[in-house]
PDB file of N, CA, C and O in Angstrom:
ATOM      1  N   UNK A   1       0.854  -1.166   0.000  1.00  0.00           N
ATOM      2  CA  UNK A   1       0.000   0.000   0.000  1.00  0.00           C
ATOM      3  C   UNK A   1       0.900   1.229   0.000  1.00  0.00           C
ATOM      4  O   UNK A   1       1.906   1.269   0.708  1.00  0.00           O
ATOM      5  N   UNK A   2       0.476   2.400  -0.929  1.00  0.00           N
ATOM      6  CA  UNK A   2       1.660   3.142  -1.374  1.00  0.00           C
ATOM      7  C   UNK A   2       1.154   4.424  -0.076  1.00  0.00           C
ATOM      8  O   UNK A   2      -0.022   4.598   0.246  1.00  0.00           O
ATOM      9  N   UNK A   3       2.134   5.072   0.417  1.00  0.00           N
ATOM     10  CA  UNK A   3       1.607   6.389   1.165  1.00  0.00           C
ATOM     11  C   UNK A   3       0.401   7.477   0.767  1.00  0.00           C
ATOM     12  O   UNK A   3      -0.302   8.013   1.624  1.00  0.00           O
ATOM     13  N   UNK A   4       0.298   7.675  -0.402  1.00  0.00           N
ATOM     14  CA  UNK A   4      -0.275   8.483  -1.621  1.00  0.00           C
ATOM     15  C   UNK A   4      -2.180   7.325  -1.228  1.00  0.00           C
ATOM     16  O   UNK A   4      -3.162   7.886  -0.742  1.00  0.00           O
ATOM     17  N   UNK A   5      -2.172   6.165  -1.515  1.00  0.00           N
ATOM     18  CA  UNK A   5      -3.068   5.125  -0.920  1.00  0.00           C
ATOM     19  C   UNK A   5      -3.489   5.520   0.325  1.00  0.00           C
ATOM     20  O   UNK A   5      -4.584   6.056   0.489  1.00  0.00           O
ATOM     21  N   UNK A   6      -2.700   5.297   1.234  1.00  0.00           N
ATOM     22  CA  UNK A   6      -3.248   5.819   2.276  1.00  0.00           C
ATOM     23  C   UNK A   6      -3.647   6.905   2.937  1.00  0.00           C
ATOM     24  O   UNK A   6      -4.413   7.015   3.894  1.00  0.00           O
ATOM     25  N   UNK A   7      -3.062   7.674   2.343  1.00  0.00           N
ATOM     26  CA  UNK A   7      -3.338   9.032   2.628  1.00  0.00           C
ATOM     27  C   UNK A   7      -4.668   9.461   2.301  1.00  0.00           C
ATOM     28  O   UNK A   7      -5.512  10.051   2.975  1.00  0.00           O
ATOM     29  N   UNK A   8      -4.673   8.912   0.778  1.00  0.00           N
ATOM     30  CA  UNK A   8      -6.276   9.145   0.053  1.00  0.00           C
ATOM     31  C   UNK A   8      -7.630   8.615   0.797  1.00  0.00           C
ATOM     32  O   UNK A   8      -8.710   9.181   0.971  1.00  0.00           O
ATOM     33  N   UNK A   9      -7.132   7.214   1.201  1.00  0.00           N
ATOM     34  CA  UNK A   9      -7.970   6.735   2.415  1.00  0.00           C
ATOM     35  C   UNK A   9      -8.500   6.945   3.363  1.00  0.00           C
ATOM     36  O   UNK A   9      -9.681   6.718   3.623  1.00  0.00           O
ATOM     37  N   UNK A  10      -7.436   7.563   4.231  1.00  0.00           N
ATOM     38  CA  UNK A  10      -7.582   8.409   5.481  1.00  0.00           C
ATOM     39  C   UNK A  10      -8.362   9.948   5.345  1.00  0.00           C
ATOM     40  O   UNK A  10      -9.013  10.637   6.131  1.00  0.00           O
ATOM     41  N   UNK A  11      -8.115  10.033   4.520  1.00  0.00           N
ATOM     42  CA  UNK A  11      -8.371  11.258   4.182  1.00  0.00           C
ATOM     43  C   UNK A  11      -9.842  11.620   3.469  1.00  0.00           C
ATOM     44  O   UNK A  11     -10.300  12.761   3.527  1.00  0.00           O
ATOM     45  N   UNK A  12     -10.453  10.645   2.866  1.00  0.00           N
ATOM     46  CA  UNK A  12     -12.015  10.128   2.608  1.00  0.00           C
ATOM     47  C   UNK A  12     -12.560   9.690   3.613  1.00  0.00           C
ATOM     48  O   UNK A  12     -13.787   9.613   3.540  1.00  0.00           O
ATOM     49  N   UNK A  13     -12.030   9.328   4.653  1.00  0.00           N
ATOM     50  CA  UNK A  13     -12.691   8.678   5.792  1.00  0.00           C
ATOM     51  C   UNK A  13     -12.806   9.712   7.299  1.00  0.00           C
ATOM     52  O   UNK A  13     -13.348   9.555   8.393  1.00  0.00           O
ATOM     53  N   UNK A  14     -12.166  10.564   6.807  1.00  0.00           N
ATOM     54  CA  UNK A  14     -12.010  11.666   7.722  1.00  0.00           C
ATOM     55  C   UNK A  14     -12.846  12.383   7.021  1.00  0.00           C
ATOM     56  O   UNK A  14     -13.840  12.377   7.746  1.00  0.00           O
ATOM     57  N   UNK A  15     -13.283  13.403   5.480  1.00  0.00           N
ATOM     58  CA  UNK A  15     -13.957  13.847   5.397  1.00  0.00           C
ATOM     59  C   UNK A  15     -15.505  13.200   5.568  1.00  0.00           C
ATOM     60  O   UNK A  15     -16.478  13.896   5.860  1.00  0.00           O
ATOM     61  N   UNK A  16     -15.559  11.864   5.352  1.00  0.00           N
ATOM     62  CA  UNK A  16     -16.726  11.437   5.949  1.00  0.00           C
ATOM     63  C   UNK A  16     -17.014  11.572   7.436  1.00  0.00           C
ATOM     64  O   UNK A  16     -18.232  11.727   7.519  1.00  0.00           O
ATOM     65  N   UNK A  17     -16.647  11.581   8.257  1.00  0.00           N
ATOM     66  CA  UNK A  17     -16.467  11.363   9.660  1.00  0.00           C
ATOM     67  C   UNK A  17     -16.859  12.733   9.975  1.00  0.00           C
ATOM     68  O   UNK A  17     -17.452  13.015  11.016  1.00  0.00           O
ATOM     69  N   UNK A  18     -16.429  13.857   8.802  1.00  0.00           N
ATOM     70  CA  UNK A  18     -17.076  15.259   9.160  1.00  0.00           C
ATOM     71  C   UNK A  18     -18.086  15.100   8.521  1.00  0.00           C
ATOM     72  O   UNK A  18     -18.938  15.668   9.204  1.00  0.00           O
ATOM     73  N   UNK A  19     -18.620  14.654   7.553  1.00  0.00           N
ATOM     74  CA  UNK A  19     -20.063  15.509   6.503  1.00  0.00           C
ATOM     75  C   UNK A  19     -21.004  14.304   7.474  1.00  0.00           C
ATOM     76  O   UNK A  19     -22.225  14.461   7.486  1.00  0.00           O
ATOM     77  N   UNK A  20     -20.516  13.345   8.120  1.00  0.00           N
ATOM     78  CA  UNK A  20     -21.618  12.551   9.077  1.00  0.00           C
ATOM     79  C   UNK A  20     -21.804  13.321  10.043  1.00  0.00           C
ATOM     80  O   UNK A  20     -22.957  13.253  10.469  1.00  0.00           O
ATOM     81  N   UNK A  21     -21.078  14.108  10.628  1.00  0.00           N
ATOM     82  CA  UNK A  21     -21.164  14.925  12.448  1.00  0.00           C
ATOM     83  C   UNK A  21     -21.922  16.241  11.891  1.00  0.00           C
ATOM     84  O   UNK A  21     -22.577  16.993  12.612  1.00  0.00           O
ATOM     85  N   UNK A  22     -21.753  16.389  10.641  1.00  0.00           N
ATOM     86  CA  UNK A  22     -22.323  17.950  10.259  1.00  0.00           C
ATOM     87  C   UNK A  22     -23.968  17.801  10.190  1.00  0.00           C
ATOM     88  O   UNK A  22     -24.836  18.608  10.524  1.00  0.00           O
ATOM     89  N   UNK A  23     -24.071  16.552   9.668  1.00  0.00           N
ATOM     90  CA  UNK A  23     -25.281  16.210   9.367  1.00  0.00           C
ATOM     91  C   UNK A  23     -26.058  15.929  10.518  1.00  0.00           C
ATOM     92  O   UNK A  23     -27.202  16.382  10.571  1.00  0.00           O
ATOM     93  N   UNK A  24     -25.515  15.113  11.632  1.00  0.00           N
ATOM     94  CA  UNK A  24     -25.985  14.943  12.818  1.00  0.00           C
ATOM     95  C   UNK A  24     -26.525  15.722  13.230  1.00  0.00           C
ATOM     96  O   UNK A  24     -27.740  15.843  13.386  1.00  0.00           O
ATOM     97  N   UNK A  25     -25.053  16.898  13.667  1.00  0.00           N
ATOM     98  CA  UNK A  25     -25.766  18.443  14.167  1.00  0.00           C
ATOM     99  C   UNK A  25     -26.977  19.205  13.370  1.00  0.00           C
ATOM    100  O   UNK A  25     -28.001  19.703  13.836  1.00  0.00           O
ATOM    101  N   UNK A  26     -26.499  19.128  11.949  1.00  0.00           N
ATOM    102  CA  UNK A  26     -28.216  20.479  11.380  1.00  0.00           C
ATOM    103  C   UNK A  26     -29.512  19.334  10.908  1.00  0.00           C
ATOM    104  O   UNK A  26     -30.378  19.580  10.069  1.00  0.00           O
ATOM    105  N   UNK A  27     -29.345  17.823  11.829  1.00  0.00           N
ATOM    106  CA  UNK A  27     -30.866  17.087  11.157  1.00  0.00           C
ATOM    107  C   UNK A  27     -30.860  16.732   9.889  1.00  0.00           C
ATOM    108  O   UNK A  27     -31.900  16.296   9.395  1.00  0.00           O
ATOM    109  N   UNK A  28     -29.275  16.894   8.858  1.00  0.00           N
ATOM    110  CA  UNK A  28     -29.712  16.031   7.628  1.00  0.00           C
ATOM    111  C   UNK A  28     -29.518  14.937   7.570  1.00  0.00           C
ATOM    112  O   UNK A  28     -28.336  14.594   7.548  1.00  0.00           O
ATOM    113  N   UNK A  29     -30.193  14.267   7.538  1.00  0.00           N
ATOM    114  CA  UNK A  29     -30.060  12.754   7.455  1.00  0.00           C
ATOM    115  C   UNK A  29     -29.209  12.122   6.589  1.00  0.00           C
ATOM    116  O   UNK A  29     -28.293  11.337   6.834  1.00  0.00           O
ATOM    117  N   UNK A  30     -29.781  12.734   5.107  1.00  0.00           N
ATOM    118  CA  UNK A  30     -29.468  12.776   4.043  1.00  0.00           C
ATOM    119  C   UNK A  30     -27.617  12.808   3.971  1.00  0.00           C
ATOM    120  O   UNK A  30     -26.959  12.000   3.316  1.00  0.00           O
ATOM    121  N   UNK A  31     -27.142  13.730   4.656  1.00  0.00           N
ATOM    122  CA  UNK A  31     -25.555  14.469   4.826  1.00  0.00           C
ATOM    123  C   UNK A  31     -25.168  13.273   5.738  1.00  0.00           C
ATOM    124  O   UNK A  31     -24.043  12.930   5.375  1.00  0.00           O
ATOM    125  N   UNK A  32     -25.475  12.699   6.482  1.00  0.00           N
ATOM    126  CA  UNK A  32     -25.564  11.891   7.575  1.00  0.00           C
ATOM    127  C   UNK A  32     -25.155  10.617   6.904  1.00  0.00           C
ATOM    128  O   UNK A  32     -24.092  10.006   7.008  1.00  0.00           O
ATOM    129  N   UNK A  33     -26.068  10.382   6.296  1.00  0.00           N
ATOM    130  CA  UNK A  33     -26.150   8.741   5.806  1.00  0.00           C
ATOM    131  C   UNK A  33     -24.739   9.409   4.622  1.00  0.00           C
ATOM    132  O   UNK A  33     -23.598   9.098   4.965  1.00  0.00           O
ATOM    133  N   UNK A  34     -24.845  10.007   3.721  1.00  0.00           N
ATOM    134  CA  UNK A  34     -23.574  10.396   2.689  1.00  0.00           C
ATOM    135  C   UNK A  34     -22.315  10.024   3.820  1.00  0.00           C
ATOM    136  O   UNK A  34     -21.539   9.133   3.474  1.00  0.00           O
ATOM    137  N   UNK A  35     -22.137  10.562   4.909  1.00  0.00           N
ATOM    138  CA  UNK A  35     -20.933  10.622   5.340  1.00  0.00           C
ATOM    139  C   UNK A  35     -20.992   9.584   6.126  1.00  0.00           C
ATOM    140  O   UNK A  35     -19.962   9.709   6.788  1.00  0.00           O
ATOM    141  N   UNK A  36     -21.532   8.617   6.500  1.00  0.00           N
ATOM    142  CA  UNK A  36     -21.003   7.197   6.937  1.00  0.00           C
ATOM    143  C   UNK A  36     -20.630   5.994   5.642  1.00  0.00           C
ATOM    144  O   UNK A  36     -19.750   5.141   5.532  1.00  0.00           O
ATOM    145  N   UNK A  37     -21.867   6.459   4.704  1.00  0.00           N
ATOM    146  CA  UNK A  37     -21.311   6.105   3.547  1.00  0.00           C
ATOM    147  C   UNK A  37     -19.821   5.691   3.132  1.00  0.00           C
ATOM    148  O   UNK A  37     -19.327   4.580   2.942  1.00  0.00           O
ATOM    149  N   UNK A  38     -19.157   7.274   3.043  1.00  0.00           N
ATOM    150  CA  UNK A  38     -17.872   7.151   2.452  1.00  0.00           C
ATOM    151  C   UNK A  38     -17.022   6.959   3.525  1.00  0.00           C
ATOM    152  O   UNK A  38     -15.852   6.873   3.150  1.00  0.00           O
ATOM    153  N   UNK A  39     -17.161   6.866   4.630  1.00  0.00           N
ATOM    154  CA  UNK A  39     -16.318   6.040   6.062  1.00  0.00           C
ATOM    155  C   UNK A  39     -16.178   4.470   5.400  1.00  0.00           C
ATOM    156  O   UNK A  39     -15.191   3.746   5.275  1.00  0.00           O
ATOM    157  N   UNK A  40     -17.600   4.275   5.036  1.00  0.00           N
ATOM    158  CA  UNK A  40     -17.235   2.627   4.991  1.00  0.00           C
ATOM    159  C   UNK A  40     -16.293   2.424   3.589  1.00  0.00           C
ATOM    160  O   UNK A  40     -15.257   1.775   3.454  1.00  0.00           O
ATOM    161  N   UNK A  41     -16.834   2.998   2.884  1.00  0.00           N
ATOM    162  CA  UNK A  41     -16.192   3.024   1.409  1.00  0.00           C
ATOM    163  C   UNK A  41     -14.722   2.955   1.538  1.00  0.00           C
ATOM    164  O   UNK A  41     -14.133   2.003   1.025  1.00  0.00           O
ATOM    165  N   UNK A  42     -13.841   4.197   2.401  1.00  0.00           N
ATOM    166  CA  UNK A  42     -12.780   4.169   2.861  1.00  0.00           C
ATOM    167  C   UNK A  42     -11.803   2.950   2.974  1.00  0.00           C
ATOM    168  O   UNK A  42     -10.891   2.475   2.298  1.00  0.00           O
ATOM    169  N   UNK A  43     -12.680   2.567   4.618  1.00  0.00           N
ATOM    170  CA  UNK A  43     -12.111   1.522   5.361  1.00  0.00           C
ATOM    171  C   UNK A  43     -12.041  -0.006   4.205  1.00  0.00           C
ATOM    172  O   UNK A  43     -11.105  -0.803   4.143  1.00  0.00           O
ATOM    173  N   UNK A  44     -13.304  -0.042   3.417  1.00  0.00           N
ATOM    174  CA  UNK A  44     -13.085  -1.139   2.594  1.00  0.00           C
ATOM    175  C   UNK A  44     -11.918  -1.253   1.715  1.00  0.00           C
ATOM    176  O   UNK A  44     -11.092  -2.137   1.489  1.00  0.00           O
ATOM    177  N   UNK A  45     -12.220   0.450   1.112  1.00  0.00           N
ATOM    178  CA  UNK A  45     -10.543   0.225   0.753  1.00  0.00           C
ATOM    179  C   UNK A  45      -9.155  -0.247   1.518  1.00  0.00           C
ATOM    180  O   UNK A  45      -8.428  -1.238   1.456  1.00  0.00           O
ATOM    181  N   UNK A  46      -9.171   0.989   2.273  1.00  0.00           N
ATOM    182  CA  UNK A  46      -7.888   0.206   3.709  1.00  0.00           C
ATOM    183  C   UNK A  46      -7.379  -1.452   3.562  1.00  0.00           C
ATOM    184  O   UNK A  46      -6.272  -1.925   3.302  1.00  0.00           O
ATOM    185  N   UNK A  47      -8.645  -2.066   3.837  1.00  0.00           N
ATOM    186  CA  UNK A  47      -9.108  -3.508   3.902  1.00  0.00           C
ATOM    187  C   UNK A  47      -8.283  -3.977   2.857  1.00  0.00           C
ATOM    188  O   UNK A  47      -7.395  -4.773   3.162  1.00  0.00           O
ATOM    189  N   UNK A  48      -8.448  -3.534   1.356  1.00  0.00           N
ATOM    190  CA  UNK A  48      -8.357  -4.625   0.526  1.00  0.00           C
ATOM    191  C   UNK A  48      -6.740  -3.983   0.194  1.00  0.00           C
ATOM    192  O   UNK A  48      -6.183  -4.558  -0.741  1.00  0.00           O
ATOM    193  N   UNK A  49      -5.873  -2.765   0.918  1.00  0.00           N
ATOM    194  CA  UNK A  49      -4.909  -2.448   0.454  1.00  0.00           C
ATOM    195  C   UNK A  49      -4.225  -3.961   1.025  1.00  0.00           C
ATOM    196  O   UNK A  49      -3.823  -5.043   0.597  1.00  0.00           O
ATOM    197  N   UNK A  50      -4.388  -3.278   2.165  1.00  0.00           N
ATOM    198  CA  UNK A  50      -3.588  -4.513   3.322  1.00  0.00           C
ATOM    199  C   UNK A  50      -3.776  -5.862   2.894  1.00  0.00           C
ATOM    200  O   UNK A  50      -2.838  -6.628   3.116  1.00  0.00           O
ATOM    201  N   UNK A  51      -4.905  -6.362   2.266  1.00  0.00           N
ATOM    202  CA  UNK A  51      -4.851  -7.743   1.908  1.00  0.00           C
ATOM    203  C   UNK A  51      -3.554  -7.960   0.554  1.00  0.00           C
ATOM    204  O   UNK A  51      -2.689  -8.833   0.492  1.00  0.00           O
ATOM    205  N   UNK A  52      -3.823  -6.850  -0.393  1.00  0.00           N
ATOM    206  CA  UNK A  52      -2.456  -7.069  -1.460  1.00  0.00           C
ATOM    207  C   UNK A  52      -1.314  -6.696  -0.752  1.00  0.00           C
ATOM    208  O   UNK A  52      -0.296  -7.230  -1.192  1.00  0.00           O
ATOM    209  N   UNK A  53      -1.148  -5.953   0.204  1.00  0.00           N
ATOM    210  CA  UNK A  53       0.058  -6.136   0.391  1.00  0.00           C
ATOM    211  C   UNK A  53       0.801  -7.582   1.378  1.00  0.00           C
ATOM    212  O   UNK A  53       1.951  -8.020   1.393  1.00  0.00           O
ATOM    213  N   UNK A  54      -0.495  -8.026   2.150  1.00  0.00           N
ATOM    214  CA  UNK A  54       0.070  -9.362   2.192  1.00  0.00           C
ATOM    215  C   UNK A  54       0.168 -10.355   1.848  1.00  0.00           C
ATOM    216  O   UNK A  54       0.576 -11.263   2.573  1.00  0.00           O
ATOM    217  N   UNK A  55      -0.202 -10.518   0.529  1.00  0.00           N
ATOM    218  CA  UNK A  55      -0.046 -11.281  -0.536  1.00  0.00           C
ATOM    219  C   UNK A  55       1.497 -11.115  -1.315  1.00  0.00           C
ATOM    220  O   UNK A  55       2.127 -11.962  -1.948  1.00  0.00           O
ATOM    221  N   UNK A  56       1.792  -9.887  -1.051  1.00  0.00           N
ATOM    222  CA  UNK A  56       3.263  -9.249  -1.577  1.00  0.00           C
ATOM    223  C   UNK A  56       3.890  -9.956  -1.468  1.00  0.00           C
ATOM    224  O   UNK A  56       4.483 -10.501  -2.400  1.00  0.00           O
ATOM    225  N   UNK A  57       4.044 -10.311   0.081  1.00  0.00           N
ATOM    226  CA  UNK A  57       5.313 -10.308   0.797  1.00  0.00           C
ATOM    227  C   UNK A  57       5.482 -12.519   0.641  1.00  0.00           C
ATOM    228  O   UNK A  57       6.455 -13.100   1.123  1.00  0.00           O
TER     229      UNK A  57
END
């Protein structure tokens, strides 16, 4: 998994982690459900980096 990978990862999963808390706070659901959304989307990625890279090795 290249740094540039993870970074992109972390970094989708963090802006989700905000557009979910934003949504919480002003009642959109809508913003809410979007931003757990791309948390999971994230982490799945994460998931499948780490699986090729232990296949690498």
């Amino acid at each position: 998994m290249s740094a540039d990978d993870k970074f992109g990862n972390k970094a989708d999963e963090m802006l989700g982690k905000a557009k979910s808390g934003i949504g919480k706070a002003t009642d959109d659901k809508s913003m809410e459900a979007e931003g757990k959304s791309q948390q999971s989307g994230a982490n799945l990625k994460q998931a499948g980096e780490k699986v090729k890279d232990a296949f690498k090795k």
